[in-house]
PyMOL commands that place a pseudoatom at each C-alpha (Angstrom):
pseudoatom trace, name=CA, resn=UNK, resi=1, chain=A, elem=C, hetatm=0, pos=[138.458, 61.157, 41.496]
pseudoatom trace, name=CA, resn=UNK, resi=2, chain=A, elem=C, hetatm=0, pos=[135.753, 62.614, 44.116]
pseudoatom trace, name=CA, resn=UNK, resi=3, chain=A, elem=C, hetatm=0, pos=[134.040, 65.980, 45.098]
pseudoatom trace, name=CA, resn=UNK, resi=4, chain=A, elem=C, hetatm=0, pos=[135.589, 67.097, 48.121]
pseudoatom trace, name=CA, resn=UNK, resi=5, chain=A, elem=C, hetatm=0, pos=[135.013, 70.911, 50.056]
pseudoatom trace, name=CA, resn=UNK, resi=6, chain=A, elem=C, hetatm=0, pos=[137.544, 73.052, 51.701]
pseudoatom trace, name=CA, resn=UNK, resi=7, chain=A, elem=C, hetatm=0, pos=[139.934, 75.910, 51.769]
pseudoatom trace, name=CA, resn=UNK, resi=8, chain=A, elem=C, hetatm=0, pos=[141.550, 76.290, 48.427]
pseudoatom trace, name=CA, resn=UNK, resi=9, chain=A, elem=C, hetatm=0, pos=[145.504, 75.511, 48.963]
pseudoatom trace, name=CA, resn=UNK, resi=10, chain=A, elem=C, hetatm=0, pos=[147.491, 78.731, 47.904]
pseudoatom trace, name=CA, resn=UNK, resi=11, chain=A, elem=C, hetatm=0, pos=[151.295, 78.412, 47.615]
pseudoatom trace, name=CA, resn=UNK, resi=12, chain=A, elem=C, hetatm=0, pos=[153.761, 81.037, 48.654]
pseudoatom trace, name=CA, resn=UNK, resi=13, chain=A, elem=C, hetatm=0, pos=[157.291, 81.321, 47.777]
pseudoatom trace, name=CA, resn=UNK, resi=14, chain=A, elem=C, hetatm=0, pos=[159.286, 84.159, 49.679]
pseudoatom trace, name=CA, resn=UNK, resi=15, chain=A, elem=C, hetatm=0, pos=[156.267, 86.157, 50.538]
pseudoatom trace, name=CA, resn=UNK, resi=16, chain=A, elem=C, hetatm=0, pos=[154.562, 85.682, 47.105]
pseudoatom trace, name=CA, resn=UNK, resi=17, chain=A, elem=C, hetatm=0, pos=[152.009, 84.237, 45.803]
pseudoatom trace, name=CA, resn=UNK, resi=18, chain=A, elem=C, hetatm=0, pos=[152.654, 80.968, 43.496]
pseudoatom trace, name=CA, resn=UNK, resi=19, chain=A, elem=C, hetatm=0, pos=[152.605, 78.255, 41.317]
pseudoatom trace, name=CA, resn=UNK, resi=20, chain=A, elem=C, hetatm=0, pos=[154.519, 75.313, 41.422]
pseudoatom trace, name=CA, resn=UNK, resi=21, chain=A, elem=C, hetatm=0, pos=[155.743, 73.694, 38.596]
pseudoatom trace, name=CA, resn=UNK, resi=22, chain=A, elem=C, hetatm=0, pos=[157.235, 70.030, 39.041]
pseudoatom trace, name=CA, resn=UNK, resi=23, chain=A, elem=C, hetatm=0, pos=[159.010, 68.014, 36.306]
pseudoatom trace, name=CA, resn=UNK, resi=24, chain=A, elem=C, hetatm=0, pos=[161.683, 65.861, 35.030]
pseudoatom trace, name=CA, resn=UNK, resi=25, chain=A, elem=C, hetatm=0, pos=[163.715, 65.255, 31.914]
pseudoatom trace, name=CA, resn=UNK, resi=26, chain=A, elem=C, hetatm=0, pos=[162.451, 63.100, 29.372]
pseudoatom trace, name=CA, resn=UNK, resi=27, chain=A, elem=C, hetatm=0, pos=[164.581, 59.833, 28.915]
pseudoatom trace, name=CA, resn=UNK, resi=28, chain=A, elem=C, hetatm=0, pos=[167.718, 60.593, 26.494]
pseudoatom trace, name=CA, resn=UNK, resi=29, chain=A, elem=C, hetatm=0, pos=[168.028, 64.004, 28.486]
pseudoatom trace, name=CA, resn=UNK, resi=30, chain=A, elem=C, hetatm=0, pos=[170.518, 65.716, 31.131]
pseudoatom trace, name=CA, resn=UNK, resi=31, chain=A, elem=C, hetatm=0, pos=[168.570, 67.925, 33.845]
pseudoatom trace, name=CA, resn=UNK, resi=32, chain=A, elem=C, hetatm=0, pos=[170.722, 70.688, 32.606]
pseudoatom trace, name=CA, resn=UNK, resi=33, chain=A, elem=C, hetatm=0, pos=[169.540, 70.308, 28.992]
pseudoatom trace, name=CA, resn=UNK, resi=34, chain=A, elem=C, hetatm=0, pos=[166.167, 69.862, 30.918]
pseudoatom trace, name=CA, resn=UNK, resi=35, chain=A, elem=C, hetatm=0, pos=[166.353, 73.476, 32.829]
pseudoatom trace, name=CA, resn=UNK, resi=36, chain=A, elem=C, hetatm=0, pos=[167.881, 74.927, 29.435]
pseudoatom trace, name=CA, resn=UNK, resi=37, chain=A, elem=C, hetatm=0, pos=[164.391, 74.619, 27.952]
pseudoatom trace, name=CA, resn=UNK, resi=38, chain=A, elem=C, hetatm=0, pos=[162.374, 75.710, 30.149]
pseudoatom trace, name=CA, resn=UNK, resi=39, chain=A, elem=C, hetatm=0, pos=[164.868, 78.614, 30.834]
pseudoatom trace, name=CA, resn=UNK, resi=40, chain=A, elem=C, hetatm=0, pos=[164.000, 79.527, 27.359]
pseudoatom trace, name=CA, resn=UNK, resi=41, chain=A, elem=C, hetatm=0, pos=[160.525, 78.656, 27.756]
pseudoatom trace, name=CA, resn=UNK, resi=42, chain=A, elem=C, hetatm=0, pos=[159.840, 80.987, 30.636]
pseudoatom trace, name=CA, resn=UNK, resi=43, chain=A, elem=C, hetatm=0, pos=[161.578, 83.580, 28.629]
pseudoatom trace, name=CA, resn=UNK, resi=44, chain=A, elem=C, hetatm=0, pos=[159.212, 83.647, 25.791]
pseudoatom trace, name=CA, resn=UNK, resi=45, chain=A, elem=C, hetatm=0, pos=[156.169, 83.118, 27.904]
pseudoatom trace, name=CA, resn=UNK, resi=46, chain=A, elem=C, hetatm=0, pos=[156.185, 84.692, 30.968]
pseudoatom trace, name=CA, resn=UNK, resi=47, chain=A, elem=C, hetatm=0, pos=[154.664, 88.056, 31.171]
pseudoatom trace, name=CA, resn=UNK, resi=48, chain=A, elem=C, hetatm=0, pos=[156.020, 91.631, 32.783]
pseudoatom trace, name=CA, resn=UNK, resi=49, chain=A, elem=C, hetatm=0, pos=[156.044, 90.988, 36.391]
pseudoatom trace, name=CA, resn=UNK, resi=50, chain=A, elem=C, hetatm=0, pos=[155.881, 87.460, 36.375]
pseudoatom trace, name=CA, resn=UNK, resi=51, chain=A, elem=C, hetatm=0, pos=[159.422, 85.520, 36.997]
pseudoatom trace, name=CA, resn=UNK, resi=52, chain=A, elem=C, hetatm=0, pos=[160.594, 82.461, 38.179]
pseudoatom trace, name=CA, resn=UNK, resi=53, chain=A, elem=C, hetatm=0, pos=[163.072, 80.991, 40.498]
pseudoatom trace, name=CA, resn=UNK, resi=54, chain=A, elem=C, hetatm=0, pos=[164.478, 77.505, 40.925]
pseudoatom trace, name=CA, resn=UNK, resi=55, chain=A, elem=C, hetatm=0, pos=[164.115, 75.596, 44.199]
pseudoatom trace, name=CA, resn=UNK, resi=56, chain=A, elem=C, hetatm=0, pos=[165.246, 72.215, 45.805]
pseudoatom trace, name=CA, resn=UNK, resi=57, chain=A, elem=C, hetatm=0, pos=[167.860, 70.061, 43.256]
pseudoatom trace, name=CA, resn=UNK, resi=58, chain=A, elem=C, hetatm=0, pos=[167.868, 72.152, 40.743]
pseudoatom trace, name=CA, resn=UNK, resi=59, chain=A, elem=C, hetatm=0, pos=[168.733, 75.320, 42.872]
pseudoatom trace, name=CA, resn=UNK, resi=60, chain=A, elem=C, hetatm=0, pos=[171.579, 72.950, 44.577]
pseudoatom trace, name=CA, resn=UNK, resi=61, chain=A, elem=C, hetatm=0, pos=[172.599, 72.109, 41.134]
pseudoatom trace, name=CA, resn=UNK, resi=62, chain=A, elem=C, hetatm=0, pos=[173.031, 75.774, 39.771]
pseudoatom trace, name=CA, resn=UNK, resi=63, chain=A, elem=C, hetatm=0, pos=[174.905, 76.231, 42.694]
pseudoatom trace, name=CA, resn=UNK, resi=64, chain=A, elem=C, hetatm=0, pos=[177.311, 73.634, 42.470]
pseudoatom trace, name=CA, resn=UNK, resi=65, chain=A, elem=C, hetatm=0, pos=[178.065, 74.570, 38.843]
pseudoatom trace, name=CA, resn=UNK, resi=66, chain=A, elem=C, hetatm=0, pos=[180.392, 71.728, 36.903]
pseudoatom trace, name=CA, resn=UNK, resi=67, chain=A, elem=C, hetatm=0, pos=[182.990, 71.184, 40.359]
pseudoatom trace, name=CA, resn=UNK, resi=68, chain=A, elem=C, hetatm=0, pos=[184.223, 68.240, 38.482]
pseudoatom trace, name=CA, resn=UNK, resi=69, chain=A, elem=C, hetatm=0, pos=[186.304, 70.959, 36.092]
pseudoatom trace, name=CA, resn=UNK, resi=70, chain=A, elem=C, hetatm=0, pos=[187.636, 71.704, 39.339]
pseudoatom trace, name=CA, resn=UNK, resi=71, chain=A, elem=C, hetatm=0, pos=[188.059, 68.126, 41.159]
pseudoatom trace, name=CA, resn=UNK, resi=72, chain=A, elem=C, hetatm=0, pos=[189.799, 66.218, 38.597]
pseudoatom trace, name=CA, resn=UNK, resi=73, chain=A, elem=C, hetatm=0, pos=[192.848, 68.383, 38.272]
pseudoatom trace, name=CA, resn=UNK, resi=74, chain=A, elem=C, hetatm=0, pos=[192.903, 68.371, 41.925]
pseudoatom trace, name=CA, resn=UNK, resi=75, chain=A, elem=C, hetatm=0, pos=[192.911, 64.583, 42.230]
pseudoatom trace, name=CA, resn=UNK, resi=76, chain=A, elem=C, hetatm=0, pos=[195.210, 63.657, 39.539]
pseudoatom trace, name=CA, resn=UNK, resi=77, chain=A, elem=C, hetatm=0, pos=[197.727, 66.696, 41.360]
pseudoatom trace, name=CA, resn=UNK, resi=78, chain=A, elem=C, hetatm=0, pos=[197.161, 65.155, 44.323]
pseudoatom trace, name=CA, resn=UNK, resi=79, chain=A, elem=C, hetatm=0, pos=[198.247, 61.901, 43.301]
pseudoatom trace, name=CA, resn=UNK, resi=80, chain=A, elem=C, hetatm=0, pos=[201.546, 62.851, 41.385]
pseudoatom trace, name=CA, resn=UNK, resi=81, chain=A, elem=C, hetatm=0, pos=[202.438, 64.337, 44.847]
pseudoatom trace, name=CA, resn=UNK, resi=82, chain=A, elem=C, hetatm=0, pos=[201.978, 61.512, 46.197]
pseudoatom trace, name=CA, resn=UNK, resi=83, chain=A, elem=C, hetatm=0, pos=[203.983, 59.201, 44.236]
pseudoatom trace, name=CA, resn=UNK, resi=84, chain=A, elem=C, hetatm=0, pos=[206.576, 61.608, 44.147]
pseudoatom trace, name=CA, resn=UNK, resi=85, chain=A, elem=C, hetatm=0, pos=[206.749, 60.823, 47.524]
pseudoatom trace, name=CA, resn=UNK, resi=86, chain=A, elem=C, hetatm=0, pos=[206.780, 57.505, 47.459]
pseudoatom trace, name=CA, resn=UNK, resi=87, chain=A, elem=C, hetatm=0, pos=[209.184, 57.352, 44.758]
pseudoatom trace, name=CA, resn=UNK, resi=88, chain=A, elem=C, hetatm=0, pos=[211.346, 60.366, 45.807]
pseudoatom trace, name=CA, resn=UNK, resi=89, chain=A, elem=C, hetatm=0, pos=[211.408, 61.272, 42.349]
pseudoatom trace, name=CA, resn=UNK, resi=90, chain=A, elem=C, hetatm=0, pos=[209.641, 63.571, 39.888]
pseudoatom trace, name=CA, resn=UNK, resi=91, chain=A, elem=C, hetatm=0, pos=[210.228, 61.304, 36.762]
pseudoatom trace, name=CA, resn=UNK, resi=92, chain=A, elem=C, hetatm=0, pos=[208.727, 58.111, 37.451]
pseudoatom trace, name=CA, resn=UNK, resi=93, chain=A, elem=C, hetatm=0, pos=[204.803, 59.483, 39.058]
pseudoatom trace, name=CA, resn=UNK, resi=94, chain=A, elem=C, hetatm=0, pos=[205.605, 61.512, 35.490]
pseudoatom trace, name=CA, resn=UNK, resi=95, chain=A, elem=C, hetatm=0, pos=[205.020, 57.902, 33.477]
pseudoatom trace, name=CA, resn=UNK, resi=96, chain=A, elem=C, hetatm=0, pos=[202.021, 57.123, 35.604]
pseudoatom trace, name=CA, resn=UNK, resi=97, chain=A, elem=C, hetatm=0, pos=[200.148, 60.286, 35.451]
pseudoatom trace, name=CA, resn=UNK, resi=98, chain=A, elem=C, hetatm=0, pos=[200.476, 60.112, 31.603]
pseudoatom trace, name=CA, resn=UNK, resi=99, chain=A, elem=C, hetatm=0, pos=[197.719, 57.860, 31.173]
pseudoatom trace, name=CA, resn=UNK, resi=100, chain=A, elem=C, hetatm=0, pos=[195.238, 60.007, 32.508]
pseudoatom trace, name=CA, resn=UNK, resi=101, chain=A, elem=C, hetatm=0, pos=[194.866, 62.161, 29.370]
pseudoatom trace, name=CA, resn=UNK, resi=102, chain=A, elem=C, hetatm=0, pos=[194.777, 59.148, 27.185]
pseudoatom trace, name=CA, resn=UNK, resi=103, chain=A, elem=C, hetatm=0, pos=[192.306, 57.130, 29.405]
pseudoatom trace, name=CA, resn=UNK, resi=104, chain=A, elem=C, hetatm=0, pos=[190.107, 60.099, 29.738]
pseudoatom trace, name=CA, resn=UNK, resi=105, chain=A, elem=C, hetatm=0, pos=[190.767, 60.968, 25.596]
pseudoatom trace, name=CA, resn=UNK, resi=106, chain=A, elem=C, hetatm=0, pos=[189.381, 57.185, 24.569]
pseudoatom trace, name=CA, resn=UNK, resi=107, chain=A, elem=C, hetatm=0, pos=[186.627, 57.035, 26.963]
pseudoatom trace, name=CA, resn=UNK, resi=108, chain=A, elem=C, hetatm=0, pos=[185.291, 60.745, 26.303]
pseudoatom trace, name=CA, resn=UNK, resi=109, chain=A, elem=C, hetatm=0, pos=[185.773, 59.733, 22.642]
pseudoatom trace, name=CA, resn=UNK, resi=110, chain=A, elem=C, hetatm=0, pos=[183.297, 56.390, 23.273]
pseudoatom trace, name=CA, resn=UNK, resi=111, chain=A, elem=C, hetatm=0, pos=[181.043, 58.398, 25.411]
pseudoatom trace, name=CA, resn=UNK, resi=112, chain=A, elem=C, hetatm=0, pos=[180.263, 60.758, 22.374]
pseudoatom trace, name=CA, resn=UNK, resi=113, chain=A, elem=C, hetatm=0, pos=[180.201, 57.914, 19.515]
pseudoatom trace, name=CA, resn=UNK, resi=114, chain=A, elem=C, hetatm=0, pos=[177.537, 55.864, 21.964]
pseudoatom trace, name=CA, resn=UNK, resi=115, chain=A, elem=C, hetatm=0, pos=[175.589, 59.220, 21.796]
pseudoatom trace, name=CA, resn=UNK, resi=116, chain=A, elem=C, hetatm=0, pos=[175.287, 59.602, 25.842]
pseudoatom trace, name=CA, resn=UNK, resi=117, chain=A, elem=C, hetatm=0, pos=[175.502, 62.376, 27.686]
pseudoatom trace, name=CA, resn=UNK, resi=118, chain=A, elem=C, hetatm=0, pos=[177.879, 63.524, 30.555]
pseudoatom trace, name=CA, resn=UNK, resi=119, chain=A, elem=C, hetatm=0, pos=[175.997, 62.337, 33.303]
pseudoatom trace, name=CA, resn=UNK, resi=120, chain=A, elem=C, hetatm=0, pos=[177.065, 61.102, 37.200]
pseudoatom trace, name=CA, resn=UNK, resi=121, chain=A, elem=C, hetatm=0, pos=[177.156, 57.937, 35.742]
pseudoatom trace, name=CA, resn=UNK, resi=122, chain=A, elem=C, hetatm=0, pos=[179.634, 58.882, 33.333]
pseudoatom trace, name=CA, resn=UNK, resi=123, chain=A, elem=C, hetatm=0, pos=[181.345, 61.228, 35.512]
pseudoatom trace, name=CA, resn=UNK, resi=124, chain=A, elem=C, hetatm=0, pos=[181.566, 58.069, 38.361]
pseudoatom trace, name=CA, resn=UNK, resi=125, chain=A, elem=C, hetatm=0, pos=[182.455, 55.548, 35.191]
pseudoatom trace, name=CA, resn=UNK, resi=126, chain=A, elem=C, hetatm=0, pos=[185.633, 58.174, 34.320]
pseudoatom trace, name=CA, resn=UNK, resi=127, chain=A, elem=C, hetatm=0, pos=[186.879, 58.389, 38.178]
pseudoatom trace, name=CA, resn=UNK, resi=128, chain=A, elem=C, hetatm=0, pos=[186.868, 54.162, 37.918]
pseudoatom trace, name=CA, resn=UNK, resi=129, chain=A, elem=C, hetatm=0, pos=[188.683, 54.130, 35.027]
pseudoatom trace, name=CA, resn=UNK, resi=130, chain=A, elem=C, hetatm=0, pos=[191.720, 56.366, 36.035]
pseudoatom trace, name=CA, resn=UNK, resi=131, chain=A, elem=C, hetatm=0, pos=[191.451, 54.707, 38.591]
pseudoatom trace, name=CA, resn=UNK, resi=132, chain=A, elem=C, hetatm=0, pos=[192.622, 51.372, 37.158]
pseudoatom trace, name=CA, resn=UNK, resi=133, chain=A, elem=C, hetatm=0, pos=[194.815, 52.845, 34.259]
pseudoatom trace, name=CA, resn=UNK, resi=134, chain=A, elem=C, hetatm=0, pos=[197.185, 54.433, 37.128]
pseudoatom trace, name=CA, resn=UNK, resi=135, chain=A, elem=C, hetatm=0, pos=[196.582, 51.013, 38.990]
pseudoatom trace, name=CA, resn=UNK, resi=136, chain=A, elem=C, hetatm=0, pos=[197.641, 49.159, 36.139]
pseudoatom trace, name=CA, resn=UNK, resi=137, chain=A, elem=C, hetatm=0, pos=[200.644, 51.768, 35.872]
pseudoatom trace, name=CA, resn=UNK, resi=138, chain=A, elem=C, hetatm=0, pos=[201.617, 52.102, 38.761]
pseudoatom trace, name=CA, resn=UNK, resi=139, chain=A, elem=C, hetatm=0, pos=[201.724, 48.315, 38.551]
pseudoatom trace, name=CA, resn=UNK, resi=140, chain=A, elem=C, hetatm=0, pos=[204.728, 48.600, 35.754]
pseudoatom trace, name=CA, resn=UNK, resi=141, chain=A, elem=C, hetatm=0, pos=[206.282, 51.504, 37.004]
pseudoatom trace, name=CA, resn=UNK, resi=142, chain=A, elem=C, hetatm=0, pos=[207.030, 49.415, 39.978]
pseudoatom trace, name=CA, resn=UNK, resi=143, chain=A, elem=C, hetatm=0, pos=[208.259, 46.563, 37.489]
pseudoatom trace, name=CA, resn=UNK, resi=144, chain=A, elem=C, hetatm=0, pos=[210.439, 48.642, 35.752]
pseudoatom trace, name=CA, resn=UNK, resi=145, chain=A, elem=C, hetatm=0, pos=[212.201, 50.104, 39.080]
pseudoatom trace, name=CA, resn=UNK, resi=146, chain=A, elem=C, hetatm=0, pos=[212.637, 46.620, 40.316]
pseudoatom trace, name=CA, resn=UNK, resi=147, chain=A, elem=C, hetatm=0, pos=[214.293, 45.497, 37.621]
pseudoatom trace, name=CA, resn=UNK, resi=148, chain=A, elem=C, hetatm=0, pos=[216.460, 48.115, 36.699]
pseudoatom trace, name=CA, resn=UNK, resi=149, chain=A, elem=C, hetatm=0, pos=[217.327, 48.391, 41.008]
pseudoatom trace, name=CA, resn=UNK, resi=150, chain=A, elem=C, hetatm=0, pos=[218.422, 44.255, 40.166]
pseudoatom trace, name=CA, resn=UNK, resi=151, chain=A, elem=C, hetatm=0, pos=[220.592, 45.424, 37.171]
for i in range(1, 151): cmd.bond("trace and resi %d" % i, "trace and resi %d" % (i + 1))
show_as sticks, trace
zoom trace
């Protein structure tokens, strides 16, 4: 660390003056559980005519909200559709979408006795594993309509 001379830096933020604030979550932590605390923080702290406003990520985060509440239905619609289509029938895509609620039921169930969190990690981990449960039966589906077409 040296001496050095020269203007002081001042920051501005839509035409006022301040400070900027930088951080991230401890390890163990979500960024929302993260922006929780120092929601509450700032509420305790800050003075009249002080506030705060979020910026960057974390802005683009509040924005976005949960979409995967909205994303997952979508998908798993999407693909019924889809195999009704393929089938032409409403029963069969029935016996493959079935074991989304159970594949998502066990591995929400190990994500919360591991003690994580529902990160994008998770969230991408959840997608994969649909992903191969319908695989797997749309795998026997096919099996079963094979054999009983032979029959």
């Amino acid at each position: 660390v040296s001496d050095t001379s020269g203007p002081d830096r001042v920051m501005h933020y839509n035409g006022f003056i301040t400070a900027e604030l930088n951080g991230a979550p401890a390890a163990g932590y979500s960024s929302g559980q993260a922006q929780a605390a120092i929601e509450k923080l700032l509420k305790e702290e800050l003075p009249n005519g002080m506030t705060y406003e979020w910026t960057e990520l974390t802005y683009q985060q509040i924005l976005a909200g949960n979409t995967a509440l909205f994303v997952f239905p979508l998908c798993v619609l999407l693909a019924f559709l889809v195999l009704a289509a393929q089938y032409e029938s409403w029963s069969l895509p029935l016996a493959v979408i079935l074991i989304v609620p159970m594949t998502l039921l066990s591995a929400i169930t190990g994500v919360i006795l591991a003690g994580s969190d529902n990160n994008i990690f998770t969230q991408i981990g959840l997608i994969v594993l649909v992903g191969l449960a319908c695989k797997n039966a749309i795998l026997i589906v096919e099996f079963a309509k094979d054999k009983q077409e032979e029959a």
